[in-house]
C-alpha positions, 0 to 999 in steps of 0.5 A: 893360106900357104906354108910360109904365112904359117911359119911366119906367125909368131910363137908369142902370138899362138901360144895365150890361144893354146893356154886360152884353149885349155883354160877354157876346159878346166885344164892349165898353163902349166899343163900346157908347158908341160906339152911344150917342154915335152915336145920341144926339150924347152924348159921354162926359161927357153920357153920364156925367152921364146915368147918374149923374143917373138921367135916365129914358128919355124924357127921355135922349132928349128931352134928346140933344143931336143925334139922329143922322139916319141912325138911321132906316136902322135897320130889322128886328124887336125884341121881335117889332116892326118898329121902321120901324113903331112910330109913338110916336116915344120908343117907336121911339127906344129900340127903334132903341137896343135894335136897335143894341144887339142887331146888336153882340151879334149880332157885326155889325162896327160900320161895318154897325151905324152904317150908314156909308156903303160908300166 
């Protein structure tokens, strides 16, 4: 599967499989929303207007409105891959997405997930 394929699969249609992932788990849509928007800067109306547009997934991220800095504390292996060593930065976007996803479903509490800072 190449990058571009990828790219190309529309947010609306990856998004009920991360709300099914957590569900599955005993987790939540709205914590999954709540990944989002700490990732992307989304709230729930851009959100909403992403997933009803059928925005791809290059472009839900390209068109974010703030990428969260912290996001790049997120390390470990996705799909067999390092995410701190994919160098594509769209690829590496949505794998960090897909690990934050997979950490909710793996029952991890969500100030680990969202690497707030221990007080």
């Amino acid at each position: 599967m190449t990058n571009q394929r990828v790219y190309n699969y529309s947010f609306a249609s990856i998004y009920p499989l991360y709300v099914t992932k957590a569900e599955r788990k005993s987790r939540t849509r709205q914590e999954v929303d709540q990944i989002l928007f700490w990732l992307t800067g989304h709230d729930r109306q851009s959100l909403d207007q992403a997933i009803a547009s059928g925005v791809t997934l290059e472009n839900f991220f390209a068109q974010a409105p703030a990428m969260n800095p912290a996001r790049s504390l997120v390390t470990g292996v996705i799909c067999g891959v390092r995410v701190e060593e994919i160098a594509e930065p769209t690829m590496r976007e949505i794998r960090i997405m897909d690990k934050l996803i997979d950490e909710l479903a793996k029952g991890r509490s969500m100030a680990k997930i969202l690497r707030t800072p221990a007080a």
